[in-house]
C-alpha positions as CSV (number, residue, x, y, z in Angstrom):
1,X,-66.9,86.6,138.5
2,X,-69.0,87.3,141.8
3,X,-66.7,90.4,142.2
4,X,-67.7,91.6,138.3
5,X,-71.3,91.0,139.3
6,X,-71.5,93.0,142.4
7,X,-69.7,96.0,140.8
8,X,-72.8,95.4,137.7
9,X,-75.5,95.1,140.4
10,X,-74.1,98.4,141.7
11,X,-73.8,100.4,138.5
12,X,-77.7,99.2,138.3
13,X,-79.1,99.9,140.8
14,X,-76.9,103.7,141.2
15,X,-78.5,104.2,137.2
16,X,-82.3,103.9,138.3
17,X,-81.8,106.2,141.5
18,X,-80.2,108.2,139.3
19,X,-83.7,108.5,137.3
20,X,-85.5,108.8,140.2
21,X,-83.8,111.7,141.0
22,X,-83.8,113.7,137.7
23,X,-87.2,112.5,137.9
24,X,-88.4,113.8,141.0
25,X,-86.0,117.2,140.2
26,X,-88.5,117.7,137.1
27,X,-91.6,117.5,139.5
28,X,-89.8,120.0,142.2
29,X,-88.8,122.7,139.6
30,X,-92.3,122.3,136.9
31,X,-94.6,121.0,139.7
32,X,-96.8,119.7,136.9
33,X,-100.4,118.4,138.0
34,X,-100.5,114.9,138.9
35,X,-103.3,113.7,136.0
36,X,-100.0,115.5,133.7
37,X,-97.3,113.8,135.2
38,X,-96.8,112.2,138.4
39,X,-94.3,112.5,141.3
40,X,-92.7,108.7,141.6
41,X,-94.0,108.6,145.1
42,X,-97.5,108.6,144.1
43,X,-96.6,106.2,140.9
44,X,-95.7,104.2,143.8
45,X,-98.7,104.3,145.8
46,X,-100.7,103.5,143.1
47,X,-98.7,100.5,142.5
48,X,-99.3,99.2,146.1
49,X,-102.8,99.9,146.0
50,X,-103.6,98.1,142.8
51,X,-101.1,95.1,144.1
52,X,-103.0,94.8,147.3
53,X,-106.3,94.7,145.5
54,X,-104.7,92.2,143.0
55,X,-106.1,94.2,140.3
56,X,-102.5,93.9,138.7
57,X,-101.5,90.5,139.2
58,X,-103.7,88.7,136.4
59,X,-102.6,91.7,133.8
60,X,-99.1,90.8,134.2
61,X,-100.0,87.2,134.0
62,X,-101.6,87.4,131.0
63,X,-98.8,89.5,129.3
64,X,-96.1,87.5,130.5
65,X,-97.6,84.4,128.9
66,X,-98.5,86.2,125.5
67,X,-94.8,87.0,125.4
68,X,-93.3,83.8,126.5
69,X,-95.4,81.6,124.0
70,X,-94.9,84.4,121.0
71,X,-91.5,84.7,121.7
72,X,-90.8,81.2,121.9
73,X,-93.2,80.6,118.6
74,X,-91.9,83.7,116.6
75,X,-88.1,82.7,117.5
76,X,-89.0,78.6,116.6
77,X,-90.7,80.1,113.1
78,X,-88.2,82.6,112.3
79,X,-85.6,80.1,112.3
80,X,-86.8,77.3,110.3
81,X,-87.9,79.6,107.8
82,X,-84.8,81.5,107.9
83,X,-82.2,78.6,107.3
84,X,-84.8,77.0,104.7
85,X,-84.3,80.7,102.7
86,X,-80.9,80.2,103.5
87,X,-80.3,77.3,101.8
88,X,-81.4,77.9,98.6
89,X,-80.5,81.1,96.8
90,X,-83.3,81.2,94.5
91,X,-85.6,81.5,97.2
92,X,-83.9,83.9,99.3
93,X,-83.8,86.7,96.2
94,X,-87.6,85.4,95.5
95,X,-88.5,85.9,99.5
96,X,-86.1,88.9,100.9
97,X,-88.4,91.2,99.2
98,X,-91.7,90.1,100.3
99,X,-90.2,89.2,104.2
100,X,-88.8,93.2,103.7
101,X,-92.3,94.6,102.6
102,X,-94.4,92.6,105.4
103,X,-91.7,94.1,108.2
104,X,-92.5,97.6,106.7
105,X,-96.2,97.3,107.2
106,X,-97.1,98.2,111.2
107,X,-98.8,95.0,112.9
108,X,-101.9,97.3,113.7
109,X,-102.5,97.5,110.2
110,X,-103.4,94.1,110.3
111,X,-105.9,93.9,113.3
112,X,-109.0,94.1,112.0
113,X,-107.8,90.5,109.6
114,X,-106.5,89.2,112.3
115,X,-109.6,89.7,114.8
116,X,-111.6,88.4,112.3
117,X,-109.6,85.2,111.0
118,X,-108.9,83.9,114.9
119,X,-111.1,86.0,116.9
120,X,-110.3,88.6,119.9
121,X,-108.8,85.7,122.5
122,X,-105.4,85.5,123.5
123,X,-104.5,83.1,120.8
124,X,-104.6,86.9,118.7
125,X,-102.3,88.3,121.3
126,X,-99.9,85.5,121.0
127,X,-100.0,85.4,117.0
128,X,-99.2,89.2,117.1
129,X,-96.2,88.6,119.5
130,X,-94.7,86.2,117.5
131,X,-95.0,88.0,113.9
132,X,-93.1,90.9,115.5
133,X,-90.5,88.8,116.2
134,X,-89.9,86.5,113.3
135,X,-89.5,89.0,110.9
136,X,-85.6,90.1,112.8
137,X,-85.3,86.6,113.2
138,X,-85.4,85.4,110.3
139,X,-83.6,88.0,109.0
140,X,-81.2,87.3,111.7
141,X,-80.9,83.8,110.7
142,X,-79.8,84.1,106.8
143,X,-77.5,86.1,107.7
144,X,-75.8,83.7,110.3
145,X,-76.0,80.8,108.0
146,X,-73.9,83.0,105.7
147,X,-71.7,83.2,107.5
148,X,-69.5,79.7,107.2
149,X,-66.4,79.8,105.8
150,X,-66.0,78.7,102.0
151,X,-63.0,76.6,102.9
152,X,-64.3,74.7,105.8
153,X,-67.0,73.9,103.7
154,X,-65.0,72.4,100.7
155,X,-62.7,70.7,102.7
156,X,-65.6,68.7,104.6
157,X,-66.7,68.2,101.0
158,X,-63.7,66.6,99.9
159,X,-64.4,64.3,103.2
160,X,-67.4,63.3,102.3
161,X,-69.0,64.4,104.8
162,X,-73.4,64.0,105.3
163,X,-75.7,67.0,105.5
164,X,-76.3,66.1,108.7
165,X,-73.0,66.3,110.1
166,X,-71.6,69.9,107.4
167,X,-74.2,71.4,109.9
168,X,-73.3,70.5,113.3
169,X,-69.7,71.0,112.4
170,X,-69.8,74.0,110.3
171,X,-73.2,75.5,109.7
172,X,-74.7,76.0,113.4
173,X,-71.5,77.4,115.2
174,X,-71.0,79.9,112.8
175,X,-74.8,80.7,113.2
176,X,-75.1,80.9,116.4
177,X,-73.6,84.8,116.9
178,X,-76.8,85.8,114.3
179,X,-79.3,83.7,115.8
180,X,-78.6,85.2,119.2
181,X,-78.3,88.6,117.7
182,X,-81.9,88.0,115.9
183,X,-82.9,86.3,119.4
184,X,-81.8,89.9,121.5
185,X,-83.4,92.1,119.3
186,X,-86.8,89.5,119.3
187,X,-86.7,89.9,123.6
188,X,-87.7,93.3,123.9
189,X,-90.4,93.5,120.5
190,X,-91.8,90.6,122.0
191,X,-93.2,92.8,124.9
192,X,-94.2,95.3,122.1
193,X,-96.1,92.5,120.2
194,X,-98.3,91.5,123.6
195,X,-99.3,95.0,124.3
196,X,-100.1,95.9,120.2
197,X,-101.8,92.7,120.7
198,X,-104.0,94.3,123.9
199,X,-104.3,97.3,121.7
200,X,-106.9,95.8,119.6
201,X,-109.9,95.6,122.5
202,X,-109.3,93.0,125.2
203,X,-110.2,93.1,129.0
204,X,-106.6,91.6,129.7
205,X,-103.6,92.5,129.7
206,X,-100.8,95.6,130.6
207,X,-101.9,97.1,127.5
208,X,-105.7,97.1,128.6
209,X,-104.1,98.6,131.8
210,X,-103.2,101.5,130.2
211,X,-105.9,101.9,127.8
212,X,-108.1,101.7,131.1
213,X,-105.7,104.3,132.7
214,X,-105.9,107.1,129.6
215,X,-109.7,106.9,129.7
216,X,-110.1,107.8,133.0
217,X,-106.5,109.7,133.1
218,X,-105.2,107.7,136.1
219,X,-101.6,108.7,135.2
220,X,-100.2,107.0,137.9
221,X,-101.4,103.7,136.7
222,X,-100.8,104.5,133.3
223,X,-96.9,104.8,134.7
224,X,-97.2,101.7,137.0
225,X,-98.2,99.5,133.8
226,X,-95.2,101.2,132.1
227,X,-92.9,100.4,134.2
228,X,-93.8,96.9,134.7
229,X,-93.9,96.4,130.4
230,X,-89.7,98.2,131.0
231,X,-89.0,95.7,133.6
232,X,-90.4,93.0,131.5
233,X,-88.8,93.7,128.2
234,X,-85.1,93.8,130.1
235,X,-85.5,90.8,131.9
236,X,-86.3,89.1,128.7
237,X,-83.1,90.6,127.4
238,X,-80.8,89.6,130.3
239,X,-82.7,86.2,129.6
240,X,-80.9,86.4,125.7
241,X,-77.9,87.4,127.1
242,X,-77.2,84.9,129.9
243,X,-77.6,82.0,127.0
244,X,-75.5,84.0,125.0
245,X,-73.0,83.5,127.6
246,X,-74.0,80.0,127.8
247,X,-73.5,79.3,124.8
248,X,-70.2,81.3,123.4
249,X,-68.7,81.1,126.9
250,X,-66.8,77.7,126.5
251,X,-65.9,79.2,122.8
252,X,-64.7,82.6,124.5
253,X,-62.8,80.9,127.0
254,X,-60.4,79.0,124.5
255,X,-59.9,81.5,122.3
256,X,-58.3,83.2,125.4
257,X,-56.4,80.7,126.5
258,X,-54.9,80.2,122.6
């Protein structure tokens, strides 16, 4: 296991000096100005200097907990909602269209409503973040309850089985592969949601980072808060898929061993 995730680590960490490079091979052969697009060595610079003033620290703050608590809110919402819809067919054929129509819509569209029904605070931030990512989830999580098999369920009929127990037996495990699916695709729009969120006039915030850095065209900061929102969004996503290996792990291992 160690061995597997040395060789990973590796394979990492030879990919993003591999970007560097093609990066800094643009700069040498288009030498573009720096307000244009910056060398990483001065993207790098700027980061220290902005770190040692700790003009960065409370940004990333501030997003990181806009995304945690929409994330964790959005992924909560999306799945009560989404195994109530899946319960009842009726309301899933009444619903789908509606849930369809609302994803369609870009969250922006809705700023100036939501600004006005819950003010310009980070609770807006937060209810942004989490409308970006119940919409997959939910989606995510009719599908997953769809996915139990007919005969499992009729032979726990013919036991007599409670509600209660047709769902811890049947209903959740063969859920669980679309809930983490919904729950991997919600990581990385989560850290969309916060800075869409920032979009709509705060002074907090990556997303006021970079609003901050393309009115004054500091491009270097505008790449520093970039790459800190990239960072972000795959940590969240190696987050998703260490419980995913959590949780189908002990599954996986049997079916090997079968």
């Amino acid at each position: 296991m160690w061995q597997r995730f040395g060789w990973r680590t590796v394979h990492a960490v030879s990919s993003v000096w591999v970007l560097i490079l093609i990066w800094q091979a643009i700069i040498w052969i288009f030498a573009p100005p720096v307000w244009l697009f910056p060398d990483p060595t001065t993207v790098w610079k700027r980061f220290l200097e902005l770190w040692h003033l700790k003009a960065l620290q409370p940004h990333i703050w501030t997003t990181g907990t806009e995304v945690v608590i929409g994330y964790a809110v959005g992924i909560g919402f999306g799945m009560l909602s989404g195994y109530a819809i899946s319960q009842a067919r009726m309301l899933e054929k009444l619903l789908t269209p509606y849930l369809v129509a609302a994803n369609s819509v870009p969250l922006v569209a809705f700023a100036p409503l939501l600004i006005l029904w819950f003010g310009n605070g980070m609770r807006t931030k937060i209810i942004v973040t989490a409308l970006i990512v119940y919409f997959p989830m939910t989606v995510s999580t009719i599908t997953g309850f769809h996915q139990q098999s007919p005969w499992h369920r009729r032979l726990l009929e013919s036991l007599h089985a409670s509600k209660w127990q047709r769902f811890l037996i049947i209903e959740l495990p063969s859920a669980i592969p679309g809930l983490l699916a919904g729950m991997k695709i919600g990581a990385p729009l989560a850290v969309v949601g916060a800075v869409v969120g920032e979009f709509l006039g705060t002074g907090e915030g990556l997303g006021h980072l970079i609003l901050e850095a393309n009115g004054l065209l500091d491009t270097p900061q505008l790449f520093v808060a970039i790459i800190i929102l990239a960072l972000m969004g795959i940590c969240f996503y190696l987050a998703t898929l260490g419980l995913e290996k959590l949780l189908t792990g002990p599954w996986n291992h049997r079916r090997r061993n079968q």
